[in-house]
Short mmCIF file of the C-alpha atoms (twelve columns), coordinates in Angstrom:
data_MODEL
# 
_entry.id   MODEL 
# 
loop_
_atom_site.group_PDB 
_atom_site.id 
_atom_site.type_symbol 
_atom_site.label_atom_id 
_atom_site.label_alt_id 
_atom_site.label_comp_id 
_atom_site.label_asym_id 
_atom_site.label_seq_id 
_atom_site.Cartn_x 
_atom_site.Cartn_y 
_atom_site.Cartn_z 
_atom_site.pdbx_PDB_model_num 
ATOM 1   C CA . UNK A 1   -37.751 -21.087 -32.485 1 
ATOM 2   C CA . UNK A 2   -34.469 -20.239 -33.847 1 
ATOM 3   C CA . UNK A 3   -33.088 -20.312 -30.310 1 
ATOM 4   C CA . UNK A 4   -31.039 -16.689 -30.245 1 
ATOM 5   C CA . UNK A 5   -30.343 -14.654 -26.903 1 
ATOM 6   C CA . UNK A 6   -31.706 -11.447 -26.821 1 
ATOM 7   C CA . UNK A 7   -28.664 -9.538  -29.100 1 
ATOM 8   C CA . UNK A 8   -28.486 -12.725 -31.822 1 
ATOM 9   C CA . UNK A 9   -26.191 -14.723 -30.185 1 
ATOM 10  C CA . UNK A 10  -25.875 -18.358 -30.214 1 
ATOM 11  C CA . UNK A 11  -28.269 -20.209 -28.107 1 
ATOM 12  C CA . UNK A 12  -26.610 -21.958 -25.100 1 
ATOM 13  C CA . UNK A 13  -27.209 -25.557 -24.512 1 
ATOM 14  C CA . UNK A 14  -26.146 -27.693 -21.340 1 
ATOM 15  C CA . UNK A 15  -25.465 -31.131 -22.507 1 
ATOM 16  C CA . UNK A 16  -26.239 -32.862 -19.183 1 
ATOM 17  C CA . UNK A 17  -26.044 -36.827 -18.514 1 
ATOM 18  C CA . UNK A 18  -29.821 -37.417 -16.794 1 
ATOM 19  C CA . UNK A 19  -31.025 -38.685 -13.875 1 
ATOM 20  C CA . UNK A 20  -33.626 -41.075 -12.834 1 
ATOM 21  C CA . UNK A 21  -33.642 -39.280 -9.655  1 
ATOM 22  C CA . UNK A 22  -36.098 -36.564 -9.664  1 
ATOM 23  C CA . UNK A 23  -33.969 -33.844 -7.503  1 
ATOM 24  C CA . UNK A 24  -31.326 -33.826 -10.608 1 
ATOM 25  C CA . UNK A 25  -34.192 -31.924 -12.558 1 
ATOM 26  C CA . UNK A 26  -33.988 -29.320 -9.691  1 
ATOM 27  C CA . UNK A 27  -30.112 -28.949 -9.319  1 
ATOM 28  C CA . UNK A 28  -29.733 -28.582 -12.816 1 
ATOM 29  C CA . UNK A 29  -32.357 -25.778 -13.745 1 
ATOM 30  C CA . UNK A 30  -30.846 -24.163 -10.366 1 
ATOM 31  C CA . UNK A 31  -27.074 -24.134 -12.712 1 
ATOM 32  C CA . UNK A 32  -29.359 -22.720 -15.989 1 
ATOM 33  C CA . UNK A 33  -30.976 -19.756 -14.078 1 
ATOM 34  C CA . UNK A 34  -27.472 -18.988 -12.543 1 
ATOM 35  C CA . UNK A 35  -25.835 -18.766 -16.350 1 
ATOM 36  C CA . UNK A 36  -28.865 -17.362 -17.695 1 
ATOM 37  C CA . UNK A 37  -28.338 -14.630 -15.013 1 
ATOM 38  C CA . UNK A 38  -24.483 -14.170 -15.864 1 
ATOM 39  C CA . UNK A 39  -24.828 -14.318 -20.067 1 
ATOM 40  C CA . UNK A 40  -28.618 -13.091 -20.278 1 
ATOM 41  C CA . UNK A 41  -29.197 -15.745 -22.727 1 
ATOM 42  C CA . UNK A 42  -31.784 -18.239 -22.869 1 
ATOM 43  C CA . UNK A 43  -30.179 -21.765 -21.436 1 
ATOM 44  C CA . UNK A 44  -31.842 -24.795 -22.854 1 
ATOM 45  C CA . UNK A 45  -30.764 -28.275 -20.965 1 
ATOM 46  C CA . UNK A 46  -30.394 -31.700 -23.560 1 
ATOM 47  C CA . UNK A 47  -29.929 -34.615 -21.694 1 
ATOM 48  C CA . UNK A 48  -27.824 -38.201 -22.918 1 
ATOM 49  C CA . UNK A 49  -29.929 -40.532 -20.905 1 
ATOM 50  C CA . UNK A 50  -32.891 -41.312 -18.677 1 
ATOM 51  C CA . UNK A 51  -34.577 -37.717 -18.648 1 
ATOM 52  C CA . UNK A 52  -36.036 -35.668 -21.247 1 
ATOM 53  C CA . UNK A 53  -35.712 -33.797 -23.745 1 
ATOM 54  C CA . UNK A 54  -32.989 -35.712 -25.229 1 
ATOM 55  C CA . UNK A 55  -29.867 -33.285 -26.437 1 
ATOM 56  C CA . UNK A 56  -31.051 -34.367 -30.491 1 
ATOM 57  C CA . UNK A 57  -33.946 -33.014 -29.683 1 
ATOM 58  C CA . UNK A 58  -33.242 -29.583 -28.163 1 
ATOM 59  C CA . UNK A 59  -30.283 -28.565 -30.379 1 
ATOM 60  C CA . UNK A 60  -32.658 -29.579 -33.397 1 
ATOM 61  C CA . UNK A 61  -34.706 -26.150 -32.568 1 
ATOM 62  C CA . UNK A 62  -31.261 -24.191 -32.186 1 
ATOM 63  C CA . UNK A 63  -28.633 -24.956 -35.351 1 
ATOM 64  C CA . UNK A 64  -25.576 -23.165 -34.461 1 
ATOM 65  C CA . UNK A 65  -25.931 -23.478 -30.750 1 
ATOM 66  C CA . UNK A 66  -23.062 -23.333 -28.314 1 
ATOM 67  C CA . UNK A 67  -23.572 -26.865 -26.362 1 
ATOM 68  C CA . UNK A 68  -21.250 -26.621 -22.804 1 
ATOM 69  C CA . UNK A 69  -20.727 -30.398 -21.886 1 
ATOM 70  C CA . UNK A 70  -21.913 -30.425 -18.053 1 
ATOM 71  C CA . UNK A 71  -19.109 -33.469 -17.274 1 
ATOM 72  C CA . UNK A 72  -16.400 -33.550 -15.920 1 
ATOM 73  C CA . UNK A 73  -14.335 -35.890 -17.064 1 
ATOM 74  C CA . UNK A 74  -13.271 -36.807 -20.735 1 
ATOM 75  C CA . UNK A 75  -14.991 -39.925 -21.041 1 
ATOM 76  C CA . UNK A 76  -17.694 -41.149 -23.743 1 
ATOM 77  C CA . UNK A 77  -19.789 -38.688 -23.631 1 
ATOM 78  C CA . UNK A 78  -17.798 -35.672 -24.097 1 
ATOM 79  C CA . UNK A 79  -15.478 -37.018 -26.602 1 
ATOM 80  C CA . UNK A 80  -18.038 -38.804 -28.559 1 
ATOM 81  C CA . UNK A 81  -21.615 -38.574 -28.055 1 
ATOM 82  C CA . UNK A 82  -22.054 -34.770 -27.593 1 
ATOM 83  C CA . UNK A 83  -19.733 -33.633 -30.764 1 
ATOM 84  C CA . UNK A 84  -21.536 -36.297 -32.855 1 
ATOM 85  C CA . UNK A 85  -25.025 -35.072 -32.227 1 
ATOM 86  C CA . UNK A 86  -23.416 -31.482 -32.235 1 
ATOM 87  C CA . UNK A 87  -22.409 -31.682 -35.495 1 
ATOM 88  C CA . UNK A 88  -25.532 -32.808 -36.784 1 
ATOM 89  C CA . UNK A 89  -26.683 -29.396 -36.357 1 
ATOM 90  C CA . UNK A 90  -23.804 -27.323 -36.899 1 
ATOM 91  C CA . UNK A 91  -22.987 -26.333 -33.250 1 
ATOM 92  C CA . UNK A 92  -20.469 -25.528 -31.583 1 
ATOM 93  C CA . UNK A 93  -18.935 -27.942 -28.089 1 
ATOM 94  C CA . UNK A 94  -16.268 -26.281 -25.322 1 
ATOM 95  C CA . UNK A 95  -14.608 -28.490 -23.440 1 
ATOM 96  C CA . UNK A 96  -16.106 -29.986 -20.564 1 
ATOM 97  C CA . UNK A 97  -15.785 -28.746 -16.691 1 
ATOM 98  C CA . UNK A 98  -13.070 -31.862 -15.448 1 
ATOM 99  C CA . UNK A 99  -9.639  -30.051 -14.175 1 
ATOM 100 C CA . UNK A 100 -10.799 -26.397 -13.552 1 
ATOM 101 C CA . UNK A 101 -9.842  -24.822 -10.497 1 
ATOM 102 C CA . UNK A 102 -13.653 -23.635 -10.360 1 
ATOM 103 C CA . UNK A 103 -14.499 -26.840 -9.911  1 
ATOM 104 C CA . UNK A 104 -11.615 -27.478 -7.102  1 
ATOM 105 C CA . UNK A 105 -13.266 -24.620 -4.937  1 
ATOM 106 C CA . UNK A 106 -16.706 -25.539 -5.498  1 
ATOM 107 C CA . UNK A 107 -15.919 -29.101 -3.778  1 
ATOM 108 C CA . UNK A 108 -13.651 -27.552 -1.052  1 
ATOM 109 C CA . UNK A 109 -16.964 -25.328 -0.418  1 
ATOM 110 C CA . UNK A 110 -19.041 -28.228 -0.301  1 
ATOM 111 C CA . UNK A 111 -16.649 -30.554 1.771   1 
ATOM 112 C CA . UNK A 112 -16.421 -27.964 4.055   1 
ATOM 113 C CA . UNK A 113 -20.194 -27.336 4.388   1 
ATOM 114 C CA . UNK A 114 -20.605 -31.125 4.903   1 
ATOM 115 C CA . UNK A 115 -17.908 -31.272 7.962   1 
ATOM 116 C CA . UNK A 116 -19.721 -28.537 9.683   1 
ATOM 117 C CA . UNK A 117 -22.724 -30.255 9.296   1 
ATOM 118 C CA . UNK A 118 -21.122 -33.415 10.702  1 
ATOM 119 C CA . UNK A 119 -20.030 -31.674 13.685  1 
ATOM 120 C CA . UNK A 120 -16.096 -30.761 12.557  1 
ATOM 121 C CA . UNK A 121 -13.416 -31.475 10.226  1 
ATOM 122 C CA . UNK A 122 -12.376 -34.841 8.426   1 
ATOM 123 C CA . UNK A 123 -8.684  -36.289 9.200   1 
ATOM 124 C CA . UNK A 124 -9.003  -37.876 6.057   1 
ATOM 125 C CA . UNK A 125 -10.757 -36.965 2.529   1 
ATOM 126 C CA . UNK A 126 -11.580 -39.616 -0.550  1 
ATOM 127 C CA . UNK A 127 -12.458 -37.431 -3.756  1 
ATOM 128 C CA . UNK A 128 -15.235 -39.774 -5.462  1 
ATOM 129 C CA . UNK A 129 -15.711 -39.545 -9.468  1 
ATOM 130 C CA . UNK A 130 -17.903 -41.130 -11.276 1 
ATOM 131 C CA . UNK A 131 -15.204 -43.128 -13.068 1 
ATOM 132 C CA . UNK A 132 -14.338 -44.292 -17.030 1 
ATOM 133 C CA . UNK A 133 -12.490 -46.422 -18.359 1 
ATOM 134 C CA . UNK A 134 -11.230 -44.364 -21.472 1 
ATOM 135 C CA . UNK A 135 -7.631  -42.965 -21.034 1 
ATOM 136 C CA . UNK A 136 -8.161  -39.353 -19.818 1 
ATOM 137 C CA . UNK A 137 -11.514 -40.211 -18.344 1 
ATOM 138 C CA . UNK A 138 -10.682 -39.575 -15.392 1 
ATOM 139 C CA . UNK A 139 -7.891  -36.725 -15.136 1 
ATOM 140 C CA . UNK A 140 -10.901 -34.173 -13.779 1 
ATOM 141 C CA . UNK A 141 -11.288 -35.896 -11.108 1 
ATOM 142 C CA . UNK A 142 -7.681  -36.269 -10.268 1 
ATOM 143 C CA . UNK A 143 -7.185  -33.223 -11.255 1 
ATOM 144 C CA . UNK A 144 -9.926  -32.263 -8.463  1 
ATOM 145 C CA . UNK A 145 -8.024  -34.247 -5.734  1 
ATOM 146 C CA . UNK A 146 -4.586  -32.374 -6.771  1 
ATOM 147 C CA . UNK A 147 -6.121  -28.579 -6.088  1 
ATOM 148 C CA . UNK A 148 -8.428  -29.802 -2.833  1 
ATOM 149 C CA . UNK A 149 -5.111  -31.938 -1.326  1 
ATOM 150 C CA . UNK A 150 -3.645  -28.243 -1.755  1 
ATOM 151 C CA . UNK A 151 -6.084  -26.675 0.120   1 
ATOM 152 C CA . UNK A 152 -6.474  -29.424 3.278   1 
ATOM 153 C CA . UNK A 153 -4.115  -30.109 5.860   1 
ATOM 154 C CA . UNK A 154 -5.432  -34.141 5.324   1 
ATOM 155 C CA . UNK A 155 -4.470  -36.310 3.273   1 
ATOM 156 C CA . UNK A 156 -6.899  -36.542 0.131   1 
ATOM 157 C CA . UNK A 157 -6.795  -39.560 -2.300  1 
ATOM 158 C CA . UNK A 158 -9.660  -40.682 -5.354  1 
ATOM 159 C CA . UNK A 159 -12.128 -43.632 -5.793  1 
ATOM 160 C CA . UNK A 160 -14.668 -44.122 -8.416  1 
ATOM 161 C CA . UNK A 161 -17.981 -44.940 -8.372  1 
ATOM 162 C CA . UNK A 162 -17.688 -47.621 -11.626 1 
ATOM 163 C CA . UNK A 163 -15.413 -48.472 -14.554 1 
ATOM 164 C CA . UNK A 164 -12.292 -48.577 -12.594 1 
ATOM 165 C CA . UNK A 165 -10.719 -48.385 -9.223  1 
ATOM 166 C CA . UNK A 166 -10.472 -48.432 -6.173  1 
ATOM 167 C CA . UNK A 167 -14.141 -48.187 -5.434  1 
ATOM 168 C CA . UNK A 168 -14.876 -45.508 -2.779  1 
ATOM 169 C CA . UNK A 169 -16.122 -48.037 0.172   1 
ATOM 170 C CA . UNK A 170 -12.233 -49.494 -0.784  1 
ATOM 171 C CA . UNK A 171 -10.806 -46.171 -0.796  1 
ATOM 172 C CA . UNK A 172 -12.900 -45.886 3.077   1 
ATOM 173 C CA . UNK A 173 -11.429 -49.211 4.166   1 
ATOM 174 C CA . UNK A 174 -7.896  -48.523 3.561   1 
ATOM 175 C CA . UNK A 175 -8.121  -44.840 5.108   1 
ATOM 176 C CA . UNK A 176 -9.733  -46.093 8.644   1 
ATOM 177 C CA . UNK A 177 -6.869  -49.320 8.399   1 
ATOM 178 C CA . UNK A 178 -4.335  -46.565 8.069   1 
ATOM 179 C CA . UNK A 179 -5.629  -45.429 11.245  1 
ATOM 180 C CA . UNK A 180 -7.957  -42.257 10.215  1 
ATOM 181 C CA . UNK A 181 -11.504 -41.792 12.118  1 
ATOM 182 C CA . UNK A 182 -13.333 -39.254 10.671  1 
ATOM 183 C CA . UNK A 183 -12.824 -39.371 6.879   1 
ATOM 184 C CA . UNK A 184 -15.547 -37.763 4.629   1 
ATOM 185 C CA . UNK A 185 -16.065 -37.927 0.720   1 
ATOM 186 C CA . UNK A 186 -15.779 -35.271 -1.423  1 
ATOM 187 C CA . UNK A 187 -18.381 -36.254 -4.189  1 
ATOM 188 C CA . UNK A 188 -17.179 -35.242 -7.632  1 
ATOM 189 C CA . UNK A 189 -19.931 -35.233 -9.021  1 
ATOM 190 C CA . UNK A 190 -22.554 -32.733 -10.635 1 
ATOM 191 C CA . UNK A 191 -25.912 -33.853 -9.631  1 
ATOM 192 C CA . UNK A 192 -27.812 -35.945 -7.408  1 
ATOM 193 C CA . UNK A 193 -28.174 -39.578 -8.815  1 
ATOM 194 C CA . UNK A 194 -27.488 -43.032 -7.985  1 
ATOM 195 C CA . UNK A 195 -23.462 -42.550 -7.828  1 
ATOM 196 C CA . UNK A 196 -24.211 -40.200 -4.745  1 
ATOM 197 C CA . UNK A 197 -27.048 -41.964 -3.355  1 
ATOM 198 C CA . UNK A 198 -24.489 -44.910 -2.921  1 
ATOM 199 C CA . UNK A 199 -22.112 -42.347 -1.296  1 
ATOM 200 C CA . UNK A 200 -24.262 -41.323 0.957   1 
ATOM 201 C CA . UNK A 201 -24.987 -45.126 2.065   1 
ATOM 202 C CA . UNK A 202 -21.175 -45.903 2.881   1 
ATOM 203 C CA . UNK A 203 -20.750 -46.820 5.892   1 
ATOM 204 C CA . UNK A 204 -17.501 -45.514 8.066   1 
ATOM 205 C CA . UNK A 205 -17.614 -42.266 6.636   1 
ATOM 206 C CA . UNK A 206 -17.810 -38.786 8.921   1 
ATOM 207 C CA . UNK A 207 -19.370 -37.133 5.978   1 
ATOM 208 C CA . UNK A 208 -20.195 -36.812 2.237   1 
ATOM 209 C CA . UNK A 209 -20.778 -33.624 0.464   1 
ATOM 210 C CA . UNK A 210 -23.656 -32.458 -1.834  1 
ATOM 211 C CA . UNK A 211 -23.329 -32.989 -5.681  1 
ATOM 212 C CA . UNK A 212 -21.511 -29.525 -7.428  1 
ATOM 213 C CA . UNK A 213 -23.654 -28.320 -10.402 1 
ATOM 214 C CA . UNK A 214 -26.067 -25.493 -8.496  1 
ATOM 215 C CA . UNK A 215 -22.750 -24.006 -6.992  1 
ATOM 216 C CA . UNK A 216 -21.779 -20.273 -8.151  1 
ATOM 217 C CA . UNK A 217 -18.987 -21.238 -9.200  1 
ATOM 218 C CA . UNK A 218 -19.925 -23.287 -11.739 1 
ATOM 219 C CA . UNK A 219 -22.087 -21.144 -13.505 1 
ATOM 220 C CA . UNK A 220 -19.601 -18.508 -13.509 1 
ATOM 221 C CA . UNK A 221 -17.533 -21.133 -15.298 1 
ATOM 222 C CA . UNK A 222 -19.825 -22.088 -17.139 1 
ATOM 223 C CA . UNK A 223 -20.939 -18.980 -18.459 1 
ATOM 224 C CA . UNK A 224 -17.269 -18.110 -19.551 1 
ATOM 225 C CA . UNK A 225 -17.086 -21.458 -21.654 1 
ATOM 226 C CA . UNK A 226 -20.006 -19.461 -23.640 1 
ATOM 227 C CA . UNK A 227 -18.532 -16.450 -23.738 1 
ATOM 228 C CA . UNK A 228 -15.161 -17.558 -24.898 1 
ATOM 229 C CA . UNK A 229 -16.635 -19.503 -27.515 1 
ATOM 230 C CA . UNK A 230 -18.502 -16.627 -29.032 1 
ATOM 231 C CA . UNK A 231 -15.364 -14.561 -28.725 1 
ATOM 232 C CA . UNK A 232 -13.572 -17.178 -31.112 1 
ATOM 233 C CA . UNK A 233 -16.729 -17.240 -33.436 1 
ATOM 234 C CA . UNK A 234 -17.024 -20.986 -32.543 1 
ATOM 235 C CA . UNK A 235 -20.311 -21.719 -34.296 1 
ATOM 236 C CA . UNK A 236 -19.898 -25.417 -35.978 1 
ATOM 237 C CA . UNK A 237 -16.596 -26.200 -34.414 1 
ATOM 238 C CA . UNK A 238 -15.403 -26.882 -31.164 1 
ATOM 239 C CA . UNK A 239 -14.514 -23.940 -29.574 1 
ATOM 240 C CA . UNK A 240 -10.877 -23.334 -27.796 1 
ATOM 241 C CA . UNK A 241 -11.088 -21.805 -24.953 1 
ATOM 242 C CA . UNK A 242 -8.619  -19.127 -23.318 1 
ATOM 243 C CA . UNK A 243 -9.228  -19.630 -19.634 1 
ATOM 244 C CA . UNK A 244 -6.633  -21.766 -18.821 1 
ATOM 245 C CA . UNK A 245 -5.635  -25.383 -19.608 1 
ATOM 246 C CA . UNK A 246 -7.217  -28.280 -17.851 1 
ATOM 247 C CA . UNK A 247 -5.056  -29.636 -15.140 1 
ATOM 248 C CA . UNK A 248 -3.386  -33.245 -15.703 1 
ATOM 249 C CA . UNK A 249 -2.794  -35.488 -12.615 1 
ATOM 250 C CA . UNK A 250 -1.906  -38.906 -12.386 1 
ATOM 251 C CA . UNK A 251 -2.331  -41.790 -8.929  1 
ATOM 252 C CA . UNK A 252 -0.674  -44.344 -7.410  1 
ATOM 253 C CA . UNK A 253 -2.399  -47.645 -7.717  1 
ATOM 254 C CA . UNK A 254 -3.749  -47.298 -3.763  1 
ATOM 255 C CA . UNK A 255 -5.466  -43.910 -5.309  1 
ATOM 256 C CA . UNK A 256 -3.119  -41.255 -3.652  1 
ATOM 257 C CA . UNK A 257 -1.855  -38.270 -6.441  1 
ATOM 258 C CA . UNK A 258 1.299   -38.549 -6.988  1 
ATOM 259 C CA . UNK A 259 2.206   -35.622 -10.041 1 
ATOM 260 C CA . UNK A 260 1.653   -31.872 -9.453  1 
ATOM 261 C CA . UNK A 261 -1.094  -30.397 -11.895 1 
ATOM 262 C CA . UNK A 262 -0.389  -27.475 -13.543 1 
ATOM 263 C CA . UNK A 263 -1.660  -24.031 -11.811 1 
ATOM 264 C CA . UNK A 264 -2.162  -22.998 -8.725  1 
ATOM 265 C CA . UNK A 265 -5.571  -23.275 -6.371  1 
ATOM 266 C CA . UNK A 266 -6.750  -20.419 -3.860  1 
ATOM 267 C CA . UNK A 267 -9.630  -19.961 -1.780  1 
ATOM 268 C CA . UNK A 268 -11.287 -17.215 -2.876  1 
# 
C-alpha cells in the first residue's frame, strides 16, 4: 500500500486521541468521509491511545503522508507525540484545529442546537476543554470562548475537564451564585468520550452540546490543512499553513476572557 490519493498525492492521515467509548469510532469516520468527500483522497485515522490502529502503525504503510492533528489544543500530543512518530516516516504534520474560527462556529452551531433541544436559550455559557497543563495548551479553547462570547448576548467563560482549572461543575457553581438559571456548556471537544460523558452528568446545567468532529465545518477545515500543505510541498516537514493564524486569548483566574483574539467571527 503506498497510501497515494487517486492523482499521487500524499496520503492523508487524522492523528486522533482514541476513545474507549465506542460512539467515538462513529463520529470520527463520519469527519473522514466528509474530507474524503472535499479532497477525494483516501483518509486513514491513527489513533494515540485506547483504540486501534495506533498512528505508528498506519503512517508505517504511507511514508510521506500528510498527518492533520485532530486536537485542539497545543498540548502533548500535538507538540510531541504526533511529530515524533511523524518523523519516523518522513511525513508531514499541520497544525492542529485549537483557535480557528471554524471551530468557533461549529460550537455556536452545536450550542445552539442543544438550547433548542432544551426548550430555549442559556443566560449563561461555560466553554469546556479538555484541559493541559503545558503553556499554550489551552489557548484553543480560549480562543473558542473569545469568538462564541462574540457571537452570544451571555456571558461565556472556560473550565476544563483535567490538568488545570476551574473544573466545569466549578465554572457551573459560580455562574448560578452569580445569579444565572439556565446556563449550558459548550463542550470543546471533538468526540464523544469520558470528558463529555462527565459533562453531560453535571448537574445545574440547562444544556450541554454534542462533541464537534462530524460537523461540516470541520472537515472543510480540515481538508484545507491538506491542501495547504501540499501547496507548500510539505512532505517530511511540518507544513505552514496560509489560512490564517491561530487566535491567542488569555482568562482571568475565575475563567472569564479577558484579551481580544486576533480576527473576527461571523455566522455564516
Amino acid at each position: 500500500m503506498d497510501g497515494s490519493g487517486p492523482v499521487g498525492g500524499p496520503a492523508l492521515v487524522l492523528a486522533v486521541h482514541g476513545s474507549a467509548v465506542p460512539e467515538a469510532g462513529a463520529v470520527v469516520a463520519r469527519l473522514a468521509e466528509g474530507v474524503r468527500g472535499l479532497t477525494g483522497v483516501p483518509v486513514a485515522v491513527g489513533h494515540l491511545d485506547h483504540q486501534a490502529p495506533s498512528l505508528p502503525y498506519v503512517l508505517a504503510d504511507r511514508p510521506g503522508a500528510v498527518v492533520v492533528p485532530l486536537l485542539l489544543g497545543d498540548g502533548y500530543h500535538r507538540t510531541v507525540d504526533v511529530p515524533a512518530v511523524a518523523r519516523h516516516f518522513d511525513c508531514a504534520v499541520t497544525p492542529g484545529l485549537g483557535g480557528e474560527p471554524a471551530v468557533s462556529l461549529a460550537l455556536y452551531d452545536r450550542l445552539r442546537a442543544a438550547e433548542r433541544a432544551a426548550g430555549g436559550p442559556a443566560d449563561a455559557v461555560v466553554v469546556a476543554g479538555a484541559g493541559s497543563s503545558r503553556p499554550g495548551g489551552n489557548d484553543g479553547t480560549l480562543a473558542a470562548a473569545e469568538q462564541l462570547g462574540r457571537l452570544l448576548p451571555v456571558p461565556v467563560t472556560v473550565a476544563y475537564c483535567s490538568a488545570t482549572g476551574p473544573a466545569p461543575a466549578e465554572a457551573v457553581a459560580r455562574a448560578r451564585g452569580d445569579g444565572f438559571r439556565r446556563i449550558a456548556v459548550a463542550a470543546h471537544l471533538l468526540a464523544p468520550g469520558r470528558f463529555g460523558r462527565a459533562l453531560e452528568a453535571l448537574a445545574g446545567t440547562h444544556a450541554v452540546s454534542a462533541p464537534l468532529a462530524d460537523h461540516p465545518r470541520l472537515a472543510r477545515l480540515v481538508a484545507a490543512r491538506y491542501g495547504a500543505a501540499v501547496r507548500d510541498g510539505a512532505t517530511g516537514r511540518t507544513a505552514t499553513l496560509r489560512d490564517g493564524a491561530t487566535a491567542r486569548t488569555a482568562a482571568g483566574p475565575d475563567g472569564a476572557v479577558t484579551r481580544t483574539a486576533a480576527g473576527a467571527v461571523r455566522v455564516a
